[in-house]
ZAFIZA-279385 format. One line per 10 residues: their letters; for each residue x, y, z negated of N, C-alpha, C, O. Coordinates in nm, 2 decimals. Layout:
ZAFIZA-279385
A = X:Y:Z:X:Y:Z:X:Y:Z:X:Y:Z  ...
end
This chain:
ZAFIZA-279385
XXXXXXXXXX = 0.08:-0.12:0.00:0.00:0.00:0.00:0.09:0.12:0.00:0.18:0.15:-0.07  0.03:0.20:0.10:0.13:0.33:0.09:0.11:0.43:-0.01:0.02:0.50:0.02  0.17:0.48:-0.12:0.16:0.62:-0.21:0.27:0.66:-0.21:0.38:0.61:-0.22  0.20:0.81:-0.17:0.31:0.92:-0.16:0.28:1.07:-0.28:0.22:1.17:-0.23  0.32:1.08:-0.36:0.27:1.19:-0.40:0.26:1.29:-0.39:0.34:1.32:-0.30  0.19:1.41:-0.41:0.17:1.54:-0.38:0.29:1.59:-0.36:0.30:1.60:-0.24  0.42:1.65:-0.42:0.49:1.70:-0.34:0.61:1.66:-0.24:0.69:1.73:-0.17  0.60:1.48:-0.27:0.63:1.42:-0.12:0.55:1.48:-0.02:0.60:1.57:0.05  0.45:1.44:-0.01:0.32:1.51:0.07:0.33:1.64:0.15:0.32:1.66:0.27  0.36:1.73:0.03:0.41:1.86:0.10:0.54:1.84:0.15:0.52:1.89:0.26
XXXXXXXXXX = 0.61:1.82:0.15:0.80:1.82:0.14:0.77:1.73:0.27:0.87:1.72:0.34  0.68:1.67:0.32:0.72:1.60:0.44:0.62:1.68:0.57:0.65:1.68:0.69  0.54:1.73:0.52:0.45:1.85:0.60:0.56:1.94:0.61:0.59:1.96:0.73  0.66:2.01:0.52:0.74:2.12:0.62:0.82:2.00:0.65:0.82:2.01:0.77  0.87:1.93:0.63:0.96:1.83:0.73:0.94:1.87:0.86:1.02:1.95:0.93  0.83:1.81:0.89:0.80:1.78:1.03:0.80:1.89:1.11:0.79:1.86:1.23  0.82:2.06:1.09:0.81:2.18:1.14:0.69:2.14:1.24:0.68:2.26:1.28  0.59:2.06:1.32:0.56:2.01:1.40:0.41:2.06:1.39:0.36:2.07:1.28  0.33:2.09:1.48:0.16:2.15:1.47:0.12:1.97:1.51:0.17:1.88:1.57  -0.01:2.00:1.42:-0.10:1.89:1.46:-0.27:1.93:1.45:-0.32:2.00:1.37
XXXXXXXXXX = -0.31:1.87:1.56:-0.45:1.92:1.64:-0.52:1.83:1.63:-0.47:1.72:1.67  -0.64:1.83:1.60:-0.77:1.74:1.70:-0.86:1.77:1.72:-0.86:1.89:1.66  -0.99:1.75:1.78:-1.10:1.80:1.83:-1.08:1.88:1.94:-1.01:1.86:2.04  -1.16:2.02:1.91:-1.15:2.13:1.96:-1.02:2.25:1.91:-0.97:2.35:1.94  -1.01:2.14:1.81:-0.87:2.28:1.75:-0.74:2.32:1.87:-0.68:2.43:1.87  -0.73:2.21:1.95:-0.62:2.22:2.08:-0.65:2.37:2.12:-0.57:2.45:2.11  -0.79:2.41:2.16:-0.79:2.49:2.21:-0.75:2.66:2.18:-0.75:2.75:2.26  -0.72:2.66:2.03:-0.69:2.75:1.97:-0.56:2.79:2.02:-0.51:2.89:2.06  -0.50:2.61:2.00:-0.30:2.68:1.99:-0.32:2.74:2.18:-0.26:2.83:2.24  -0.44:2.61:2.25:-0.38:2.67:2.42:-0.38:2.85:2.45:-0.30:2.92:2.51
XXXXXXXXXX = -0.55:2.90:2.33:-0.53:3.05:2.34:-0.46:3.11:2.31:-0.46:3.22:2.36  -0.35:3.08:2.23:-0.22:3.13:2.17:-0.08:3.14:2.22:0.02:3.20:2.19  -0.16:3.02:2.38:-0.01:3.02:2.47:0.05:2.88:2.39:0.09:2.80:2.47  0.06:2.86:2.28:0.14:2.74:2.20:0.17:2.59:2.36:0.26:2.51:2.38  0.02:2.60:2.44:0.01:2.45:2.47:0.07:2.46:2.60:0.09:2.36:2.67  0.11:2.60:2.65:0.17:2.61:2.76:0.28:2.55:2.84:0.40:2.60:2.84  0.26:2.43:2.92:0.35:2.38:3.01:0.36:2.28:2.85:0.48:2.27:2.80  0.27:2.22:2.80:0.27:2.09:2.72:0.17:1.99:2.77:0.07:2.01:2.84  0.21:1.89:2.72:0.09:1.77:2.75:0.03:1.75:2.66:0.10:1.72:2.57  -0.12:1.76:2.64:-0.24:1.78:2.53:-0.33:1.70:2.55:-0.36:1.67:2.67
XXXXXXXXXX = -0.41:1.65:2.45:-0.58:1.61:2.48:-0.64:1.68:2.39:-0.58:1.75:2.30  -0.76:1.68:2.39:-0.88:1.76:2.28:-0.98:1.73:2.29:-0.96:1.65:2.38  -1.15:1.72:2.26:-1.25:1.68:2.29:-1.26:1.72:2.42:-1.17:1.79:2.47  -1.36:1.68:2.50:-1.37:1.65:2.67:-1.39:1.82:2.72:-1.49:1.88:2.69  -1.32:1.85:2.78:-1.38:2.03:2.83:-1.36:2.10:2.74:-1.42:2.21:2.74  -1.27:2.07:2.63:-1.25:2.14:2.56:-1.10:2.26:2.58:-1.07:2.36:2.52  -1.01:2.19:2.70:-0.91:2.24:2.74:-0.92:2.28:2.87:-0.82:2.32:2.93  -1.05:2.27:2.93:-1.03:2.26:3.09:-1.01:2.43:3.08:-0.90:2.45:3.13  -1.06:2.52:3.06:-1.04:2.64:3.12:-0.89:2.69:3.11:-0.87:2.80:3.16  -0.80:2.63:3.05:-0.65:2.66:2.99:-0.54:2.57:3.13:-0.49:2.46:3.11
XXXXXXXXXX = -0.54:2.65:3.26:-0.42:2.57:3.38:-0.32:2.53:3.34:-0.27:2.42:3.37  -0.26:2.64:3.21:-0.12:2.59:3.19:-0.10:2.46:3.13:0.00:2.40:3.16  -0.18:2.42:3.05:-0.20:2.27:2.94:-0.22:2.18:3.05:-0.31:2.18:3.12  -0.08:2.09:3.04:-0.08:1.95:3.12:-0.21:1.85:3.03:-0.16:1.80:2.93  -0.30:1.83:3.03:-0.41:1.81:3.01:-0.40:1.65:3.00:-0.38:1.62:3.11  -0.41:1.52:2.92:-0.42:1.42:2.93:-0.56:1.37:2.86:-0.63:1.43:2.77  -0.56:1.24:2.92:-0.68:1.15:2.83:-0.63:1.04:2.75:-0.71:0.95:2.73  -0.53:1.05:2.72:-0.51:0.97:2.61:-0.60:1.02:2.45:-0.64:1.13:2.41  -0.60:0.91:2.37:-0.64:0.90:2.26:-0.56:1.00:2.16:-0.62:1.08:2.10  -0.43:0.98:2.15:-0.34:1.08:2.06:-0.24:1.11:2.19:-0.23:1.02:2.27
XXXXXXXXXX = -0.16:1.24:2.20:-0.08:1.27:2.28:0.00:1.35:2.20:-0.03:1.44:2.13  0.17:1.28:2.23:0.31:1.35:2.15:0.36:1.42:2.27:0.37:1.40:2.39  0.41:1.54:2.18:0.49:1.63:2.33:0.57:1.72:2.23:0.52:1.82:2.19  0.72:1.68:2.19:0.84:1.74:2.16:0.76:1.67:1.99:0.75:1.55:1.96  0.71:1.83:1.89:0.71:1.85:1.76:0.53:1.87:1.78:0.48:1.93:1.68  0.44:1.84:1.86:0.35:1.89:1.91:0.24:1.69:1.94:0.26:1.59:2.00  0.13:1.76:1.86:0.06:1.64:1.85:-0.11:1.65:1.85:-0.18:1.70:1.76  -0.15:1.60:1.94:-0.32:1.64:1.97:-0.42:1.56:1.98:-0.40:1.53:2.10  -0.50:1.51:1.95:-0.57:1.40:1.99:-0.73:1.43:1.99:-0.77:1.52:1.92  -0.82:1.36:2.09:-0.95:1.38:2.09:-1.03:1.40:2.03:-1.13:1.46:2.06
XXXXXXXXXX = -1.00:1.34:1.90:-1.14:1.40:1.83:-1.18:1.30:1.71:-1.08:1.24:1.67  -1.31:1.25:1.63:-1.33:1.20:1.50:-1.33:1.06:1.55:-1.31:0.97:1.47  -1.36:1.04:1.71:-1.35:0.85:1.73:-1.16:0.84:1.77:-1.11:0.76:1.85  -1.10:0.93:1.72:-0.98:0.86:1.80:-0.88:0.89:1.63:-0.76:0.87:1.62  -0.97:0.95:1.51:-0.87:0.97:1.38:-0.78:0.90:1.29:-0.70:0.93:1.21  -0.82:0.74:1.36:-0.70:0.63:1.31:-0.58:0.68:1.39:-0.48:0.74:1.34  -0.60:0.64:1.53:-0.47:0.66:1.60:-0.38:0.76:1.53:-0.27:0.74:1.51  -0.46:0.91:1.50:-0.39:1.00:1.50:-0.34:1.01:1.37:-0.26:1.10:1.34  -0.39:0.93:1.32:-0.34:0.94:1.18:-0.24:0.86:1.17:-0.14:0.91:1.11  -0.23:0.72:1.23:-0.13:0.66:1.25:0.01:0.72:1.30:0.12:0.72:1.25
XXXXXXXXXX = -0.05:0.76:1.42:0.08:0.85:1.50:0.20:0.90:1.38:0.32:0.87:1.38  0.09:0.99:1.27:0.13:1.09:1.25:0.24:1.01:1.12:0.36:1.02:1.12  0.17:0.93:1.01:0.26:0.82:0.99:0.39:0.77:1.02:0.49:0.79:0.94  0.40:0.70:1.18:0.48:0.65:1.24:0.59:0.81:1.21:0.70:0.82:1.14  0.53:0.90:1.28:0.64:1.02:1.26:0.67:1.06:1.14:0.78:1.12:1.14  0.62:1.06:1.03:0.67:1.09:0.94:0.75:1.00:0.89:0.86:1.04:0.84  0.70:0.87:0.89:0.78:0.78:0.79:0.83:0.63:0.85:0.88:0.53:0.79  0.79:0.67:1.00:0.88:0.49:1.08:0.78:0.42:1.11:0.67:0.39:1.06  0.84:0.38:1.19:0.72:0.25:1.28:0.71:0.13:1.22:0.62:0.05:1.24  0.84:0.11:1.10:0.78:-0.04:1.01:0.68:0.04:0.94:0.57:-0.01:0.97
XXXXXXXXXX = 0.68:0.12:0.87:0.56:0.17:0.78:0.43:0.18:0.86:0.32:0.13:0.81  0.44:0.26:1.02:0.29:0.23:1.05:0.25:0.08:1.10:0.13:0.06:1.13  0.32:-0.03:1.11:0.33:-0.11:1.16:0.24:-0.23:1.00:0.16:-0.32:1.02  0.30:-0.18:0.85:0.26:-0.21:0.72:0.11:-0.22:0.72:0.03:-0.30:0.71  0.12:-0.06:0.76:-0.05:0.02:0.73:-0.16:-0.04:0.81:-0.27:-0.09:0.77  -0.10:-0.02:0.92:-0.18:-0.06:1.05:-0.22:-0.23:1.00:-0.34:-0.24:0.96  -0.15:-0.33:1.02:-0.20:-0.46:0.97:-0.26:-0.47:0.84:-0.26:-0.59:0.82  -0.32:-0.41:0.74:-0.46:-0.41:0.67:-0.53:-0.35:0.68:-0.59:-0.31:0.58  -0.58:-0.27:0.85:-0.70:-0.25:0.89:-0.77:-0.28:1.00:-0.72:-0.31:1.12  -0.88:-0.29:0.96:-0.96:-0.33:1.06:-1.04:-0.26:1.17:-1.15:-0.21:1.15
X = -0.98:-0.27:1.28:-1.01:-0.23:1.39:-1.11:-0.27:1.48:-1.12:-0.21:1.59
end
């Protein structure tokens, strides 16, 4: 079982210097310019009016420090993702095998 305490927790959030998105939130950083000439997903049409955002349909999408995913049916992945980046692919690899998918 994974426990991490609160200021593990924090201490590994500034780690990561890295933005993390889902839903419609993509659309914020694309207004901001952030998603420009990045590869992103977000809920469906939620990026289309943004040219510069290499736009994908994947489930979770990594690009550098920069992490986005579709939305509340895709929040395992992304949580996993985020896991794997924080703390290693044996750890998401741990987590991942006592859930059910």
């Amino acid at each position: 079982m994974l426990k991490i305490s609160k200021p593990r927790r924090i201490s590994l959030s500034l780690k990561t210097g890295g933005l993390l998105r889902t839903l419609t939130a993509p659309s914020v950083l694309a207004t901001a310019g952030l998603l420009d000439g990045k590869r992103a997903t977000s809920f469906p049409a939620a990026l289309n009016n943004f040219p510069n955002v290499n736009l994908q349909a994947a489930a979770v999408v990594e690009d550098g420090k920069l992490i986005t995913s579709r939305g509340p049916g895709t929040a395992m992945d992304f949580a996993l993702t985020l896991l794997e980046r924080l703390l290693g692919a044996a750890k998401r690899v741990e987590v991942e095998a006592g859930l059910v998918r």
